[in-house]
BAFI-3210 file (N, C-alpha, C; in Angstrom, 3 decimals, decimal comma, padded with zeros to 6 digits):
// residues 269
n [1|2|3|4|5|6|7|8|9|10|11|12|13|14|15|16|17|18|19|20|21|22|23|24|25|26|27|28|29|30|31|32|33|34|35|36|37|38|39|40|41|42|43|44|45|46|47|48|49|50|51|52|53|54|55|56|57|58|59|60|61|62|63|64|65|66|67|68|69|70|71|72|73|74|75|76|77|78|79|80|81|82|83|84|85|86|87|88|89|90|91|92|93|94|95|96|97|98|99|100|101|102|103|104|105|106|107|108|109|110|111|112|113|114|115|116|117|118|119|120|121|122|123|124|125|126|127|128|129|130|131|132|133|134|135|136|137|138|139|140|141|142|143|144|145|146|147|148|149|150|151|152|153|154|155|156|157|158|159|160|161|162|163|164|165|166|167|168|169|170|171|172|173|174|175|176|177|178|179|180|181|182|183|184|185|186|187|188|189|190|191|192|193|194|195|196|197|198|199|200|201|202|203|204|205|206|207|208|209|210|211|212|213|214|215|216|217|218|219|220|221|222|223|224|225|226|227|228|229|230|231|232|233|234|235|236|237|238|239|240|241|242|243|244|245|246|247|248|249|250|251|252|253|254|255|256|257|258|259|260|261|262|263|264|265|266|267|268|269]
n.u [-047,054|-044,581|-044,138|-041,636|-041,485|-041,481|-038,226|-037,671|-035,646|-033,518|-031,571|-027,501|-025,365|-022,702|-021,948|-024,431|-028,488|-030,656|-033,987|-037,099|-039,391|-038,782|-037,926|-040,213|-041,878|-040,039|-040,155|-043,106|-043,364|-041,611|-042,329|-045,318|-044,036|-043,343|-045,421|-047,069|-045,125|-045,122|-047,965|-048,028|-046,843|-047,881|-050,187|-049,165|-047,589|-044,452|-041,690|-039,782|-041,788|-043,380|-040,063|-039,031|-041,067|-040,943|-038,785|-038,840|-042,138|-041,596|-039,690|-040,675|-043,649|-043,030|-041,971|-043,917|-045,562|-044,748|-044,272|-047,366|-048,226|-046,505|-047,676|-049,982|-049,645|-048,226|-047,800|-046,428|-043,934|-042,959|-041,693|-039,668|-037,912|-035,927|-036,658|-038,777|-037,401|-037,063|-038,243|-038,166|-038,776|-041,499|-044,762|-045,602|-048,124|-050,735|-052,610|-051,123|-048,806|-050,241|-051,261|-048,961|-047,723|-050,209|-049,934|-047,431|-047,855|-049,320|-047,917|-046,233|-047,146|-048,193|-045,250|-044,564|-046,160|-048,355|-051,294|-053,026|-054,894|-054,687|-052,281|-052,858|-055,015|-053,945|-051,424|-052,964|-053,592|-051,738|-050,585|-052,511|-051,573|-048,996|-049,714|-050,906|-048,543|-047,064|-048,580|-047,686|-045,665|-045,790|-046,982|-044,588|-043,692|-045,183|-047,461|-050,327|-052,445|-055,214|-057,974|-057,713|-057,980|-059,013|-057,042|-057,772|-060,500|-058,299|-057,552|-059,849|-059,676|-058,639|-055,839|-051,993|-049,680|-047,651|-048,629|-050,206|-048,742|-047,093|-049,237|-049,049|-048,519|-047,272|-048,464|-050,832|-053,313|-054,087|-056,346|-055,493|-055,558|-054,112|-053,695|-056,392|-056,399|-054,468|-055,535|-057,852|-057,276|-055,967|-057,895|-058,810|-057,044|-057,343|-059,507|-059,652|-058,105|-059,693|-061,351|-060,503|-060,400|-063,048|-062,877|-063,472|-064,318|-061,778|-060,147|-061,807|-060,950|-059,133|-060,649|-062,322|-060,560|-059,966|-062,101|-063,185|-060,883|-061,099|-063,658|-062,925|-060,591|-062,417|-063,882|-062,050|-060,434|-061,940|-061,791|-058,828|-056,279|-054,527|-055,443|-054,653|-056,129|-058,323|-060,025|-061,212|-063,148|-063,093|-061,434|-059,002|-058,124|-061,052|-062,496|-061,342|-061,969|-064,461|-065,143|-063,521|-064,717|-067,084|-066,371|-065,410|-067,303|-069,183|-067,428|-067,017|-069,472|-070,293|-068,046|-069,219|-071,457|-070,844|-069,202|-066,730|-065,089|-064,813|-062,709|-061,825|-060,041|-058,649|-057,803|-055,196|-054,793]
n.v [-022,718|-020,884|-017,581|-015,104|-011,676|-008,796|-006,649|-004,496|-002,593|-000,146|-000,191|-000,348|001,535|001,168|001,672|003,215|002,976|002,249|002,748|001,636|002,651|005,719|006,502|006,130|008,239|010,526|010,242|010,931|013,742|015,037|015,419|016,167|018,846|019,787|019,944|021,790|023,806|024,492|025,229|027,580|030,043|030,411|031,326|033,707|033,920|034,071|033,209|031,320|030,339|027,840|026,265|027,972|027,271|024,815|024,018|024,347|023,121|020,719|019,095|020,246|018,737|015,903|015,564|016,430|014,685|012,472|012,882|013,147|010,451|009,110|010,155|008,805|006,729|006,081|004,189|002,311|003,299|004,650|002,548|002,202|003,934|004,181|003,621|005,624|007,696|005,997|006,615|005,160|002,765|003,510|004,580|007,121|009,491|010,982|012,733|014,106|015,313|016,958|018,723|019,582|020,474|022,847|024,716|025,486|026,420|028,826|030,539|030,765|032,300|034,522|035,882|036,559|037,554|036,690|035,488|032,870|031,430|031,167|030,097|027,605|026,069|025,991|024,067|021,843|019,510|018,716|017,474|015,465|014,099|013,315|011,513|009,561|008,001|007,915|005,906|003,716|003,043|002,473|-000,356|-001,453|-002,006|-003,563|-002,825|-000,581|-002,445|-004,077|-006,090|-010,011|-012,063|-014,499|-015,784|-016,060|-014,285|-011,679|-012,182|-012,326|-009,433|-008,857|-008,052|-007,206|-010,104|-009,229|-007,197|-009,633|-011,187|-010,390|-009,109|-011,184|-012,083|-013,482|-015,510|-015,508|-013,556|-010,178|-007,358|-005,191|-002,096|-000,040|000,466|000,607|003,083|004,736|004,533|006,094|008,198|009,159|009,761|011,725|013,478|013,750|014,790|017,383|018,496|018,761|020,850|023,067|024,346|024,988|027,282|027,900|029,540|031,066|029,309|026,845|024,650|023,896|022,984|021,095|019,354|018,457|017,467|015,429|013,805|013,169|011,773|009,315|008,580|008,056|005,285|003,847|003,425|002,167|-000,329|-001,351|-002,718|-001,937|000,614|003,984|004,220|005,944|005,216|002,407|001,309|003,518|005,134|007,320|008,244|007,989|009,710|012,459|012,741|012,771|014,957|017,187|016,885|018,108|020,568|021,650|021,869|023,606|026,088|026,516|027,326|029,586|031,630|031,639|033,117|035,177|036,672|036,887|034,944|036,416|036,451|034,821|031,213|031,621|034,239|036,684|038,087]
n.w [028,248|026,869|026,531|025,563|026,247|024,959|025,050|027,830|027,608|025,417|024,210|025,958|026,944|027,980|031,699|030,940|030,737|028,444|028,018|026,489|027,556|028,293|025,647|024,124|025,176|024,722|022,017|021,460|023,014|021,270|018,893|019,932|020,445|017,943|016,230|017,757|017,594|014,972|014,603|016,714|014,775|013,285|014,554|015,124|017,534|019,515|017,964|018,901|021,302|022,102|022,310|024,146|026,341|026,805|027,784|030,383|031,344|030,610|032,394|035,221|034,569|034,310|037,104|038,673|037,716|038,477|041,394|042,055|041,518|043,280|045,890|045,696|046,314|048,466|050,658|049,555|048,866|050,966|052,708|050,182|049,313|047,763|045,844|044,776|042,937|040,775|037,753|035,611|035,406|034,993|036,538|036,565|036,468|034,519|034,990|037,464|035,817|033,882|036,150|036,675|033,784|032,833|034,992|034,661|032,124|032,263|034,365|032,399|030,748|031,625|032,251|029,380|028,702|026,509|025,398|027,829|027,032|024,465|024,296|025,800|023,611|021,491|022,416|022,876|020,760|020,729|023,306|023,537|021,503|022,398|024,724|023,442|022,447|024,014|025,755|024,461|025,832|028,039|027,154|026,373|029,027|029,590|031,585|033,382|031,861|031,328|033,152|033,170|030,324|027,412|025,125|022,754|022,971|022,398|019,595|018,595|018,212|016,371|016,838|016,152|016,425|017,852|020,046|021,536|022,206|024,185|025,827|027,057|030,619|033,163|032,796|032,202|030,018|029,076|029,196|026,900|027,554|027,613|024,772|024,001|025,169|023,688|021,073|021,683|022,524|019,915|018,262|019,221|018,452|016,258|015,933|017,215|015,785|013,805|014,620|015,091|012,918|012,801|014,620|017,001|020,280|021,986|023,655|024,599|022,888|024,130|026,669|025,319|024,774|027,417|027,978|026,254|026,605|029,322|029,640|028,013|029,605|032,131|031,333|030,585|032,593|034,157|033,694|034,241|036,198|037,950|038,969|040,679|043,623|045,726|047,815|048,680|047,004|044,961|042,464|041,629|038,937|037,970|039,285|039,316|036,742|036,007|037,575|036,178|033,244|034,051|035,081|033,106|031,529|032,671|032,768|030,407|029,772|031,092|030,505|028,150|028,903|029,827|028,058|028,487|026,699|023,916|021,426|019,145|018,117|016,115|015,698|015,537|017,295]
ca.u [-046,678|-043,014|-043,766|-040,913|-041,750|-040,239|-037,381|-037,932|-034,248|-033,571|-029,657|-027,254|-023,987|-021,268|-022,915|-026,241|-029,194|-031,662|-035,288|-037,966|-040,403|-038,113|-037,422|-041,075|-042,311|-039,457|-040,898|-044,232|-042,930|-041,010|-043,898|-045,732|-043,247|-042,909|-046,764|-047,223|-044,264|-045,508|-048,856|-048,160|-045,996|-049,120|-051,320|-048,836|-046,842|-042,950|-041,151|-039,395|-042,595|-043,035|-038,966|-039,168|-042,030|-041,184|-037,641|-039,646|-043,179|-041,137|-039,415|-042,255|-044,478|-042,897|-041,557|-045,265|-046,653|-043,633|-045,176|-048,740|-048,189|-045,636|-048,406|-051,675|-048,802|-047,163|-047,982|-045,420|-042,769|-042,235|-040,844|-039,050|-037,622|-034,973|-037,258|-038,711|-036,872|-037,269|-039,123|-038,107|-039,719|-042,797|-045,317|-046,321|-049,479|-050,966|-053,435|-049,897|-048,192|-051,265|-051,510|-047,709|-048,419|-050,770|-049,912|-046,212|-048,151|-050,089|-047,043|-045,150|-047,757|-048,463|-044,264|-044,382|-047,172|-048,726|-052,860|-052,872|-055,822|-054,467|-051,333|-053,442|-056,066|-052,327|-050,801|-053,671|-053,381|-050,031|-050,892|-053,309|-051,323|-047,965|-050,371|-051,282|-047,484|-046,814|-048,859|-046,845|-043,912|-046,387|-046,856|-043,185|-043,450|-046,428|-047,935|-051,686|-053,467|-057,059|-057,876|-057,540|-059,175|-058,385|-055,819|-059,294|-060,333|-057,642|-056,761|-061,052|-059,817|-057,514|-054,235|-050,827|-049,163|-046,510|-049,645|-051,103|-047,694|-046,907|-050,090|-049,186|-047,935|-047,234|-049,682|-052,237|-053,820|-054,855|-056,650|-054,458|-056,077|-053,086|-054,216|-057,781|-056,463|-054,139|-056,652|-058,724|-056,455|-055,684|-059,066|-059,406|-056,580|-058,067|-061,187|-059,285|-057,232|-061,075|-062,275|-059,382|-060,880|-064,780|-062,913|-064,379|-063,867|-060,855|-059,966|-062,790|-060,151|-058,310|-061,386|-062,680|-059,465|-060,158|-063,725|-062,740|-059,405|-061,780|-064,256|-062,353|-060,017|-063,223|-064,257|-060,946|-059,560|-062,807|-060,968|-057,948|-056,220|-053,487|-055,497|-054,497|-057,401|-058,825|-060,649|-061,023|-063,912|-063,134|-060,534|-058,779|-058,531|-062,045|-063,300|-060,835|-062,412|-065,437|-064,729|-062,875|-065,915|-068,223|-066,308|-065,247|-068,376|-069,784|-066,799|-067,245|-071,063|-069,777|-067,195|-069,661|-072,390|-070,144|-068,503|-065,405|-064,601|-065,194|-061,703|-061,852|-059,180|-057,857|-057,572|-053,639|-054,518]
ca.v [-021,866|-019,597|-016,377|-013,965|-010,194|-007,765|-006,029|-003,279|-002,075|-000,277|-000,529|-000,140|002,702|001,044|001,507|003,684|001,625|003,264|002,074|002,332|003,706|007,099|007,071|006,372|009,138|011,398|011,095|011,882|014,686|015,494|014,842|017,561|019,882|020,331|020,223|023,586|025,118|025,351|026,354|028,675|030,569|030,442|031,894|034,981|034,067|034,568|031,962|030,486|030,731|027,013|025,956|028,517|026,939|022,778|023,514|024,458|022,424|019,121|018,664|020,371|017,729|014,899|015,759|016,457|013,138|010,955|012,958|012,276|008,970|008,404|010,483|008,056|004,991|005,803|003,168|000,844|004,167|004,876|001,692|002,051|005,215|004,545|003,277|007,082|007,969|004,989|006,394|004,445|001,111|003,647|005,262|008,539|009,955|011,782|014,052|014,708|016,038|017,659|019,796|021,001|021,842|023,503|025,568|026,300|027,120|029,946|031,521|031,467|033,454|035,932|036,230|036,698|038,854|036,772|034,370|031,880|030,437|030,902|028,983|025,961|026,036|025,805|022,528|020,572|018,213|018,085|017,277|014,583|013,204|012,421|010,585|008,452|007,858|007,900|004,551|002,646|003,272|001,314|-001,321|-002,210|-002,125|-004,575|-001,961|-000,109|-003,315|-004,556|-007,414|-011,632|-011,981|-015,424|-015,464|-015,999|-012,685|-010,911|-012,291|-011,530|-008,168|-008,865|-007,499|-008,175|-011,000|-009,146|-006,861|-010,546|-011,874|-008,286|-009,079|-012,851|-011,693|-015,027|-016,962|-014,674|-012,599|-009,339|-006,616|-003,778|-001,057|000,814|000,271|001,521|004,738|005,163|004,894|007,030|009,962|009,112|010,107|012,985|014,337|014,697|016,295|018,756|019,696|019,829|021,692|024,653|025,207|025,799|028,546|028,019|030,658|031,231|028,213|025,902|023,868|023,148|022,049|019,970|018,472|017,841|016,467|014,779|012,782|012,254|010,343|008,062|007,679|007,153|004,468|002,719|003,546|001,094|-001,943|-001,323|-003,323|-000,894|001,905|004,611|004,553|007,462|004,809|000,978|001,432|004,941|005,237|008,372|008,698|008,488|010,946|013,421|012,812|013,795|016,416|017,689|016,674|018,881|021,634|022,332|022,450|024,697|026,972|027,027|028,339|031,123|032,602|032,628|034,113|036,609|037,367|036,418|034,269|036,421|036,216|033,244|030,313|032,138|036,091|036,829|039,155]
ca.w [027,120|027,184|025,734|026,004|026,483|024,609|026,055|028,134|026,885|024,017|024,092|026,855|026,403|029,745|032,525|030,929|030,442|027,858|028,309|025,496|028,070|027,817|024,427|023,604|026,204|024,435|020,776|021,808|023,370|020,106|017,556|019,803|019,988|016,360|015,291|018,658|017,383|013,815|014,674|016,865|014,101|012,478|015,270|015,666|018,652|018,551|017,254|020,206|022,418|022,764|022,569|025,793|027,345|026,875|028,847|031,934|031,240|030,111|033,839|035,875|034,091|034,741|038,348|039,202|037,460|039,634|042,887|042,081|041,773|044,083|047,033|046,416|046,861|049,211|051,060|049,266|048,725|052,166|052,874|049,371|049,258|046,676|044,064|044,060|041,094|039,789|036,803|034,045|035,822|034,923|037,282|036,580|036,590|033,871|036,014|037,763|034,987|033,237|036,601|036,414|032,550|032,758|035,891|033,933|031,371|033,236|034,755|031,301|029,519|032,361|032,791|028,085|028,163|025,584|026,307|028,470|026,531|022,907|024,078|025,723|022,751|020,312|022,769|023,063|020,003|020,965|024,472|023,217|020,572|023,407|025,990|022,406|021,689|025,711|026,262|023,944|026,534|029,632|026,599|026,592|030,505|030,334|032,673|032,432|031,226|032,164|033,905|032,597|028,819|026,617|023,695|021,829|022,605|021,805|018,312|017,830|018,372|015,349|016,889|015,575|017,589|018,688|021,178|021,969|023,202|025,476|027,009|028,151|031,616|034,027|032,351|031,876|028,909|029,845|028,529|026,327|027,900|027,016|023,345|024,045|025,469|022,549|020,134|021,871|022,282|018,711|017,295|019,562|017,803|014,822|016,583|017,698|014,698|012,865|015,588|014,672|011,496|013,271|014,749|018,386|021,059|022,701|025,327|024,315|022,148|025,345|027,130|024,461|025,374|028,612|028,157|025,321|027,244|030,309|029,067|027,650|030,753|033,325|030,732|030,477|034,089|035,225|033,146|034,911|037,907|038,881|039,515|042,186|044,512|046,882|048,989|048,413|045,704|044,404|041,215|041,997|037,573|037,203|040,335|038,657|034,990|036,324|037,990|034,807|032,660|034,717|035,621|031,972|030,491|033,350|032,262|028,376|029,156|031,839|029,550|027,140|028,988|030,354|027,282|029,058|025,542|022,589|021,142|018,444|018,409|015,142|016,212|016,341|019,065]
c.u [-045,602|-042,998|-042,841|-041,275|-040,957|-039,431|-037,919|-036,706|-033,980|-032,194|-028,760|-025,631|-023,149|-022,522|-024,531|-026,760|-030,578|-032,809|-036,192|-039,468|-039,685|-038,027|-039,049|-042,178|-041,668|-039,880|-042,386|-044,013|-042,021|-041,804|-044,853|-045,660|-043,459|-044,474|-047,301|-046,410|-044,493|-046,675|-049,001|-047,079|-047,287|-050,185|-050,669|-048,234|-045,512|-042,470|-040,769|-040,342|-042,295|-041,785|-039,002|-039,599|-041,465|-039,557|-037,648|-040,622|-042,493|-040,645|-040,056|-043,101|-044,307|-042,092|-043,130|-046,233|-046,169|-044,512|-046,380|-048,437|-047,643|-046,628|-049,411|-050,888|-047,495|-047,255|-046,741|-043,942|-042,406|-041,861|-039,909|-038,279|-036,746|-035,459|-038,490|-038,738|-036,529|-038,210|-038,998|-038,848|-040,984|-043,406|-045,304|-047,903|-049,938|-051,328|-052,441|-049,177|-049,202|-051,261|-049,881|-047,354|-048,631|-050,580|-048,497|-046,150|-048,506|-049,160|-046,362|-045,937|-048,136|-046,695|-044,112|-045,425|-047,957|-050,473|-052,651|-053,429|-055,258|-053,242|-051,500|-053,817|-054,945|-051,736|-051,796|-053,900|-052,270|-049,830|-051,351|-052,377|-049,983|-048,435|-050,630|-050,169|-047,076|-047,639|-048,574|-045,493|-045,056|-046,662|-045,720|-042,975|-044,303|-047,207|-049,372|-052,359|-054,487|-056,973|-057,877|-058,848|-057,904|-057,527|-057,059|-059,999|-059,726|-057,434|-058,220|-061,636|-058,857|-056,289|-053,147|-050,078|-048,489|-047,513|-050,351|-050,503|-046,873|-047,786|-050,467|-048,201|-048,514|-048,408|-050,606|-052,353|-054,524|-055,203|-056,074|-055,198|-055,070|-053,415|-055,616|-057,763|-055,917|-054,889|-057,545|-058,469|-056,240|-056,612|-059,184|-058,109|-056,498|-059,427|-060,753|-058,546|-058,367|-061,378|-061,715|-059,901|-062,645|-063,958|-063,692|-063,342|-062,504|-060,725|-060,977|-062,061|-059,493|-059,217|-062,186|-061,705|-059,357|-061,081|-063,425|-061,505|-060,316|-063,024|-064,058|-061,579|-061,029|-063,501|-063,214|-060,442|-060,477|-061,941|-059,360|-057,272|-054,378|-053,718|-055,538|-055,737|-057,028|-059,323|-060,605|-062,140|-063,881|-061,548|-060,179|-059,140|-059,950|-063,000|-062,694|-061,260|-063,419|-065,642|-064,648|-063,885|-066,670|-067,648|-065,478|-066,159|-069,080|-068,229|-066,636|-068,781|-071,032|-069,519|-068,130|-070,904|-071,867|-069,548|-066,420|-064,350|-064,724|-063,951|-061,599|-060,331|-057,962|-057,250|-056,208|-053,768|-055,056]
c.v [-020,887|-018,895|-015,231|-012,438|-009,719|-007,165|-004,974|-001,924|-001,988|000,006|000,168|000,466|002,370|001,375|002,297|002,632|002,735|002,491|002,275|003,268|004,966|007,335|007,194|007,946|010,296|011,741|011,837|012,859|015,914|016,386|016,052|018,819|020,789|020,752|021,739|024,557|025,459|026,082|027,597|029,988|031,127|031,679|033,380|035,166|034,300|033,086|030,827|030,295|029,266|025,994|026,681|027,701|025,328|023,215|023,678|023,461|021,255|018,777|018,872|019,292|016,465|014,817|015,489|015,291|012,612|011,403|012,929|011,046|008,071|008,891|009,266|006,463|004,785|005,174|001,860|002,332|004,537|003,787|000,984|003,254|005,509|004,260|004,874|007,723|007,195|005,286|005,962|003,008|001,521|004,056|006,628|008,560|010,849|013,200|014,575|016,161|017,238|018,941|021,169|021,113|022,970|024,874|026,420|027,079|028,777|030,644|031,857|032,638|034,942|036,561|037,203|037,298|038,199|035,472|033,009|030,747|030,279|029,630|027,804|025,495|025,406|023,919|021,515|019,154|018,174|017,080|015,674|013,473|012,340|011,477|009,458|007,622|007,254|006,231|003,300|001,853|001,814|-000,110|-002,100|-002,525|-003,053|-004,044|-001,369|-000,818|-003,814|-005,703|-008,517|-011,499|-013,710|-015,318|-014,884|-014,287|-011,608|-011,173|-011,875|-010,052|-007,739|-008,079|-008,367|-009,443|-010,570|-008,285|-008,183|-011,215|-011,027|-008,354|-010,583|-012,009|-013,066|-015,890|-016,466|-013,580|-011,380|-008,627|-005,490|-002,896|000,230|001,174|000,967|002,786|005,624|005,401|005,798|008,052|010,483|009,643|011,527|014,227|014,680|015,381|017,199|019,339|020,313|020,774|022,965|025,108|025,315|027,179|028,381|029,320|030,258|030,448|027,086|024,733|022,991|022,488|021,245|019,059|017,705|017,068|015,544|012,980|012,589|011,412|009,339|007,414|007,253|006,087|003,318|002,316|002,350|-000,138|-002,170|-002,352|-002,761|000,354|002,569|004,863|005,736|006,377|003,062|000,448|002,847|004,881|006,699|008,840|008,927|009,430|012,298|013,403|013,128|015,194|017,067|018,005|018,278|020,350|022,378|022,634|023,468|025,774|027,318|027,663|029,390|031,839|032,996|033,229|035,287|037,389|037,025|035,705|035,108|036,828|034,552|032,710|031,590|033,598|036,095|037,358|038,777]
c.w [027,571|026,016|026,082|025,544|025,469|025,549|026,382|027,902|025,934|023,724|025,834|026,307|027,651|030,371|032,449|030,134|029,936|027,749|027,101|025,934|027,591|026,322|023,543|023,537|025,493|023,000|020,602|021,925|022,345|019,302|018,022|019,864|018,821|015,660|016,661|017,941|016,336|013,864|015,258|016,029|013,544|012,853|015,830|016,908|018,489|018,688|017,988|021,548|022,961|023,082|024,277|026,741|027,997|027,980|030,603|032,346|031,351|032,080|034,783|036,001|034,561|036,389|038,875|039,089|038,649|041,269|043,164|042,485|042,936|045,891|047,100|046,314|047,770|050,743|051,192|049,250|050,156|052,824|051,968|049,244|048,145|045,033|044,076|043,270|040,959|038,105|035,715|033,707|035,510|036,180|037,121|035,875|035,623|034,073|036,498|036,563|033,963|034,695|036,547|035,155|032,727|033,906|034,970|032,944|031,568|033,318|033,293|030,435|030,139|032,285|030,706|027,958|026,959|026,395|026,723|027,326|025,501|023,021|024,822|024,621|021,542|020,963|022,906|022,161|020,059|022,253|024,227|022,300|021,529|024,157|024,191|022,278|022,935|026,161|025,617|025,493|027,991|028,533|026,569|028,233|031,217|031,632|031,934|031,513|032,164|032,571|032,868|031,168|028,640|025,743|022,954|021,671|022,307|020,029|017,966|017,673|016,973|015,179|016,302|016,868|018,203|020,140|021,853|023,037|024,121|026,308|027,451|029,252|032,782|033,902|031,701|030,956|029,550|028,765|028,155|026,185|027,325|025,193|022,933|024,167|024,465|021,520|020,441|021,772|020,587|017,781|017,606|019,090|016,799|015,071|016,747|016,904|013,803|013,332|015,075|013,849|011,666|013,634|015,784|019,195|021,993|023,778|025,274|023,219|023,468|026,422|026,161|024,446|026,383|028,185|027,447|025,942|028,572|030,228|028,877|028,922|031,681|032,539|030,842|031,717|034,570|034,202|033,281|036,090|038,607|039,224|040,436|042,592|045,817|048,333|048,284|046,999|044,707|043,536|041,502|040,505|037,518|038,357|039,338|037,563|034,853|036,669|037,107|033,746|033,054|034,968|033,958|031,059|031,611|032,854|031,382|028,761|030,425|031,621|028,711|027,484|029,288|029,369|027,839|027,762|023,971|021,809|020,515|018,650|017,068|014,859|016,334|017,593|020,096]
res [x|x|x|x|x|x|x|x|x|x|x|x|x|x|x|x|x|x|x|x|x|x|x|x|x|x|x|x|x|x|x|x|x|x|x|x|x|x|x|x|x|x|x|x|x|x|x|x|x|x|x|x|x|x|x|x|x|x|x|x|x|x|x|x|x|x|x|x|x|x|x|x|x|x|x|x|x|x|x|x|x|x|x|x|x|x|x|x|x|x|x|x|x|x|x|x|x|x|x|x|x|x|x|x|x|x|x|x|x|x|x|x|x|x|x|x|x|x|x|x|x|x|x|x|x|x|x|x|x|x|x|x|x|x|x|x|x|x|x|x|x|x|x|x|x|x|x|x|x|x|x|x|x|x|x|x|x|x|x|x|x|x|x|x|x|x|x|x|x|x|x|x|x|x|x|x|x|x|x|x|x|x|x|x|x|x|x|x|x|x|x|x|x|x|x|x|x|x|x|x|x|x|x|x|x|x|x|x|x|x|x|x|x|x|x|x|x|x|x|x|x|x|x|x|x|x|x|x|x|x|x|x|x|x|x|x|x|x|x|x|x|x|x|x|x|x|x|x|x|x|x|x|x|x|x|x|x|x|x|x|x|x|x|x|x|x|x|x|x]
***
């Protein structure tokens, strides 16, 4: 059977060569732009808070994914050195880029004087909804799929053909794990836009984020067969999703025994 791939090229300008990983990776990145920057208009921040933030966060983010990824493999990169910045072939790390977020985040709100937490608690269905939009981009790269499945099972999953024939790769049908994670992020961003209108405490939006997005990745990360390992049976994704798991719900019932949280999601101040 000769099924041809989709392109991984989404036009070429002389010698630039535009990829649909990037451009997919870039509307995500758009899409949650625009739904932070209205709410936080909403929530009483100044106008340009997150235009400020994304021209720091956005390269941070993805600098920090490429050197995740590129540390727990570098195995094959130090006898590659120029494929590196290669990131359009793909490889970055989510957990990567989620830590230089969130850290850019931190400094921007201590440097603007305005809550750390209010302006996680504000990006997190934004956050959620790019990684949804973001694993289209490893779909065009035939990358981040599960191990050997039949045609049979896929079409009794009743995808369109064009996801059935993306996941024939040299013979073989695999599982569109990429598809599972999308959908998953996909729901949890309507949990988290309901959640806004409970009106939970201050920063408990942004770990319902976490818990929420690690679950699903230890679940999916095990139907994986490119995942960065710690040890030869250990998934580096799903040690970290635990972790995450556990150490965010011991910090939603700290804050609130301490009082540390009593500042709702919806308080301007």
């Amino acid at each position: 059977m000769n099924i041809e791939p989709l392109s991984r090229v989404a036009f070429e300008l002389g010698p630039l060569t535009v990829y649909w990983y990037g451009i997919i990776i870039g509307f995500g990145a758009l899409l949650g732009f625009i739904i932070a920057q209205r709410e936080s208009e909403k929530r009483g921040l100044p106008k340009d808070t997150f235009s400020d933030l994304l021209l720091f966060a956005i390269p941070i983010a993805l600098i920090s994914a490429r050197v995740y990824y590129v540390a727990f493999k570098w195995e094959y990169y130090k006898d590659n050195l120029s494929d590196v910045i290669a990131i359009w072939e793909g490889g970055i790390a989510i957990h990567g880029a989620l830590i230089g977020a969130t850290l850019t985040g931190y400094f921007f709100a201590k440097i603007k004087k305005i809550s750390f937490w209010k302006l996680v608690d504000i990006a997190a269905p934004s956050i959620i909804l790019g990684q949804a939009i973001g694993r289209w981009g490893n779909f065009m790269n035939q990358e981040a799929h599960g191990g050997p499945v039949t045609r049979e099972f896929l079409e009794g999953l009743y995808l369109p053909e064009f996801i059935i024939n993306q996941m024939y790769i040299d013979g073989v049908y695999y599982h569109p794990t990429f598809l599972y994670e999308s959908i998953w992020n996909l729901i949890g961003f309507v949990l988290l836009l309901s959640l806004r209108k409970v009106n939970l405490r201050r920063g408990e939006l942004f770990f319902t984020y976490i818990i929420w997005y690690s679950i699903g990745r230890f679940f999916i990360e095990g139907m994986r067969t490119d995942s960065l390992m710690l040890t030869e049976s250990l998934r580096i994704a799903q040690v970290i999703s635990i972790v995450l798991v556990l150490v965010s719900i011991v910090v939603i019932i700290y804050r609130r025994k301490t009082g540390l949280t009593k500042k709702r999601y919806t308080d301007l101040n």
